[in-house]
C-alpha positions as CSV (number, residue, x, y, z in Angstrom):
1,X,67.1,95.8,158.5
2,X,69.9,98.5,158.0
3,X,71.9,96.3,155.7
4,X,68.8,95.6,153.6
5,X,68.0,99.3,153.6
6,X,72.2,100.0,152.7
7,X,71.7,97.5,149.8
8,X,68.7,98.8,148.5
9,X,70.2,102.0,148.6
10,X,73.3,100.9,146.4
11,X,71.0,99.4,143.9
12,X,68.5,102.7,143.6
13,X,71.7,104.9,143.2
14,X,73.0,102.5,140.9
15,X,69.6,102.4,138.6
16,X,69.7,106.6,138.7
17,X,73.1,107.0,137.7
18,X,72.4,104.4,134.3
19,X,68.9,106.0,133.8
20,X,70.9,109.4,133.9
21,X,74.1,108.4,131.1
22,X,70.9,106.9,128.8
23,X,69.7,110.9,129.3
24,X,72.6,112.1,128.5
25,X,73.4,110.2,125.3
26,X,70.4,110.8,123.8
27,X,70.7,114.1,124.1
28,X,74.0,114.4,122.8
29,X,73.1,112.4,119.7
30,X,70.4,114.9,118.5
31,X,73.5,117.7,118.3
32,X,75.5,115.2,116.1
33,X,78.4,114.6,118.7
34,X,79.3,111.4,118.3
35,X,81.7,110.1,115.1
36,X,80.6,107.2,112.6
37,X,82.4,104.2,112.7
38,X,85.6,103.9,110.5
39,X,83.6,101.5,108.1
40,X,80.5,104.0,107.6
41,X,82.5,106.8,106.6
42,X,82.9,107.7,103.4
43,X,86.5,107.4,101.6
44,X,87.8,110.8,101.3
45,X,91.2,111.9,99.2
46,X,94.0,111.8,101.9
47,X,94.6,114.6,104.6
48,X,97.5,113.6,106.5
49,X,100.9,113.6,104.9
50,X,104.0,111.5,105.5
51,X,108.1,111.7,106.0
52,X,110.0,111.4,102.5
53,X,111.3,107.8,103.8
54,X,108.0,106.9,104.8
55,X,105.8,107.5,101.8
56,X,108.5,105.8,99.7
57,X,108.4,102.9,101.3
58,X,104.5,103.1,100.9
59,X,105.0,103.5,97.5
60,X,107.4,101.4,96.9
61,X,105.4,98.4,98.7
62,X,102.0,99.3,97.5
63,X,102.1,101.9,94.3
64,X,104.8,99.9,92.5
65,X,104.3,96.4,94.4
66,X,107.5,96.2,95.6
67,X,109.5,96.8,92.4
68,X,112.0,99.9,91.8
69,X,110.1,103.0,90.3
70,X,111.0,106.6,89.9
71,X,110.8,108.8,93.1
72,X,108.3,111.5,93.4
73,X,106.7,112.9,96.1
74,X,103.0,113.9,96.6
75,X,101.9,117.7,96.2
76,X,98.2,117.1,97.0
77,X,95.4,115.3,96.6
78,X,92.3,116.8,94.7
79,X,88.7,115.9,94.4
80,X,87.8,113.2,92.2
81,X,90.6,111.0,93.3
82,X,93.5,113.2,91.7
83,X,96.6,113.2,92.8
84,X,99.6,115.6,92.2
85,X,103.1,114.5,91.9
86,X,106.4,115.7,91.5
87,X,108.7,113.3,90.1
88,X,112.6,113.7,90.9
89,X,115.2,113.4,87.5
90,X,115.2,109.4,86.6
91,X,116.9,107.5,83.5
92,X,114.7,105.8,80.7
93,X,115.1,103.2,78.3
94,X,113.1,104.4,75.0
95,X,111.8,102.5,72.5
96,X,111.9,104.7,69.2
97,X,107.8,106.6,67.8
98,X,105.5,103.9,66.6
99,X,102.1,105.1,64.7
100,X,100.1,102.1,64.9
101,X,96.2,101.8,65.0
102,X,96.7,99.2,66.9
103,X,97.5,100.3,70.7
104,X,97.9,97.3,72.7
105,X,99.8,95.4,70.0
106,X,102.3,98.2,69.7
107,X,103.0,98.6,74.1
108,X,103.1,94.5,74.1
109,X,106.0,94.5,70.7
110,X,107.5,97.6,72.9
111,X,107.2,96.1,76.1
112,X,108.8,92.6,74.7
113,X,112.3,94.8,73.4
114,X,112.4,96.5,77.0
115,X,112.1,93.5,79.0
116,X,115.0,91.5,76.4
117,X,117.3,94.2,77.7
118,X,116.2,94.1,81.3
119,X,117.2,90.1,81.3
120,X,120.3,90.5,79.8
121,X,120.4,91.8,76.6
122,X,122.9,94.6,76.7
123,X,127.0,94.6,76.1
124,X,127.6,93.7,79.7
125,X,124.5,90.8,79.6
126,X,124.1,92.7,82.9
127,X,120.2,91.7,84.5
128,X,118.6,93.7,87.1
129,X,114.9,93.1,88.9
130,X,111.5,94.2,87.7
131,X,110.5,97.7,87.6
132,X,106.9,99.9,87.0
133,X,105.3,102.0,85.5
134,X,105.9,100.7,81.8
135,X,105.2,104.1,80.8
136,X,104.2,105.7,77.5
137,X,104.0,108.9,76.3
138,X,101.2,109.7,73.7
139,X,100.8,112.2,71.5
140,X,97.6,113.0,69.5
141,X,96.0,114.6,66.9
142,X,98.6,113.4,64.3
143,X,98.7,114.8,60.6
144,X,97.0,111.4,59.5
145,X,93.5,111.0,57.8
146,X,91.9,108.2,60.1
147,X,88.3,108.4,61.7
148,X,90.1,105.6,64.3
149,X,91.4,108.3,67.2
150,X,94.0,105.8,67.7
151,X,95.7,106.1,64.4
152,X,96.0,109.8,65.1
153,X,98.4,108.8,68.0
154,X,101.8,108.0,68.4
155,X,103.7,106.1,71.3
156,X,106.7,106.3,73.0
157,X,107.2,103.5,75.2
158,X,109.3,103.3,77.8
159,X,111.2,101.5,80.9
160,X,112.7,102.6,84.3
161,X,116.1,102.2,84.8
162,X,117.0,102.0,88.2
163,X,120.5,103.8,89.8
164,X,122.2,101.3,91.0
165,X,123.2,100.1,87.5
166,X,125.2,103.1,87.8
167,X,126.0,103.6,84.0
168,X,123.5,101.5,82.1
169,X,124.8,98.9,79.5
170,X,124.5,99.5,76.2
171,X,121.6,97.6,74.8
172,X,121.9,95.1,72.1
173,X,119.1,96.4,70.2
174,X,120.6,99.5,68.7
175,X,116.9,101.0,68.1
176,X,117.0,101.3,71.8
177,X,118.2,104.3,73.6
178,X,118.8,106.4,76.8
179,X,116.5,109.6,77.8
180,X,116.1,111.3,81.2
181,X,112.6,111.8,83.2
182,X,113.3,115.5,83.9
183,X,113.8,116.8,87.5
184,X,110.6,118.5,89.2
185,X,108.4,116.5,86.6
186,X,105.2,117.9,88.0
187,X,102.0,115.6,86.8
188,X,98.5,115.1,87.3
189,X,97.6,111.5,88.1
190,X,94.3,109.7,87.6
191,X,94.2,106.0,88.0
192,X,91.7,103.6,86.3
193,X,91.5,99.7,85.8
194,X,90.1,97.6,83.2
195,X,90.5,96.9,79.2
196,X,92.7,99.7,78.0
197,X,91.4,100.1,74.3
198,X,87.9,100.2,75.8
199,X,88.6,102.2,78.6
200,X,91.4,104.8,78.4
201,X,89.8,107.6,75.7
202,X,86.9,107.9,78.2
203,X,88.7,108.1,81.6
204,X,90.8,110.7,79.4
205,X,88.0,113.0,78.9
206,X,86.9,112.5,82.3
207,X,90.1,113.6,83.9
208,X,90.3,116.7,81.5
209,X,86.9,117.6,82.5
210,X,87.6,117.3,86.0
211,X,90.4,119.1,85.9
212,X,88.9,121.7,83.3
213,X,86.6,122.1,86.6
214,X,89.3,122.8,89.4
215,X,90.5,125.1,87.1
216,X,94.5,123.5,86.3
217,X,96.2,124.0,83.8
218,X,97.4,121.2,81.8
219,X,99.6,119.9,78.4
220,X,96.9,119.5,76.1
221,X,99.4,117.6,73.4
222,X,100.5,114.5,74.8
223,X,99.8,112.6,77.8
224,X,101.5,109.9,79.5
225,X,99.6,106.2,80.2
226,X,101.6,104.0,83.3
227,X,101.1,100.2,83.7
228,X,101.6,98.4,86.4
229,X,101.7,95.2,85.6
230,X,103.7,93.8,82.8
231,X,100.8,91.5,81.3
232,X,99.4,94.0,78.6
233,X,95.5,94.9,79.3
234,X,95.0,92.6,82.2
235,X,91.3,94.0,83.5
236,X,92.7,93.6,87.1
237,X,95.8,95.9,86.1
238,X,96.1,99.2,87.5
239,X,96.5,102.3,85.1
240,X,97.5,106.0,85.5
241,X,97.1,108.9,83.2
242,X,99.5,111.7,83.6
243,X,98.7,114.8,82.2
244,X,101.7,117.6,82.1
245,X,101.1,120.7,84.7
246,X,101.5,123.6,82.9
């Protein structure tokens, strides 16, 4: 009898002490205590921040895909999925103005002479791996009577090249030359994806305005267009536009 009453004991303590946690929990709910899970939160610009060898291996294996690309670091990340960079002194190869209405044609003729000299067309038929952004700079609002905005524009296309060329070759293609990313070039970045013709005037406006809103100041006579990938409007390609702090 006074192990059945031990064990019934055991099991009445038991069946309080459960009864008592569901108590609890509820009550702690109604005062918002617990966290969502990882996959019900919302995604939020980032908050931590990482070592200088660590974030350039991030962005080395992720932002550029595992190709050579200039090194910045990140200032901060703003509302509406803007990010702030600082990019560090870096050597381009330039492909002279071109005033073209037609945009992609011009970055795919641009992008063909870049990649000649990256496979071996230079003095020393020297050939070095891929690299990203393919980046252009674009000025608007050209002298030029045109109700097609992109005829007011003209482009500057450009290509990373990456140190351990040391001197670069000369290229081949005398129309080609050297210019310098300046140190401490400090950009806004907002990325986008799909048809660039289509797409890139209206993400434009919308990273002006969003910035108009935060209050930054900005270059409001050029801006800069990056592309990752090296097949010309690909709707799966990743695009920035860098606007110029100020």
């Amino acid at each position: 009898m006074k192990k059945n009453r031990s064990k019934q004991n055991v099991v009445m303590a038991m069946l309080s002490f459960m009864f008592t946690c569901q108590l609890v929990g509820a009550k702690l709910s109604k005062f918002d205590l617990l966290y969502d899970s990882p996959t019900e939160q919302h995604i939020r610009p980032r908050t931590f921040f990482l070592t200088a060898s660590q974030e350039r291996k991030v962005v080395n294996e992720i932002l550029c895909e595992g190709n050579d690309c200039p090194e910045f670091r990140v200032v901060n990340d703003h509302s509406n999925f803007i990010q702030e960079r600082v990019y560090r002194k870096a050597k381009l190869l330039t492909v002279p103005l071109q005033k073209s209405c037609d945009f992609t044609g011009t970055l795919r003729a641009a992008n063909e002479s870049l990649e000649e000299y990256r496979k071996g067309g230079n003095e020393r038929n020297r050939k070095f791996y891929s690299v990203t952004p393919l980046l252009t700079q674009i000025n608007h609002s050209l002298p030029i009577k045109s109700h097609d905005p992109w005829c007011k524009m003209g482009f500057t296309v450009k290509m990373y090249v990456p140190p351990y060329l040391g001197i670069p070759p000369t290229p081949i293609n005398k129309s080609l030359s050297f210019e310098n990313l300046p140190d401490s070039f400090h950009v806004y970045v907002h990325t986008f994806t799909g048809d660039l013709k289509s797409r890139m005037l209206m993400e434009l406006e919308v990273f002006r305005s969003s910035l108009d809103n935060l209050m930054f100041c900005y270059n409001q006579e050029r801006f800069y267009l990056a592309t990752y990938k090296k097949a010309i409007n690909d709707l799966e390609d990743r695009n920035e536009i860098w606007l110029e702090h100020c």
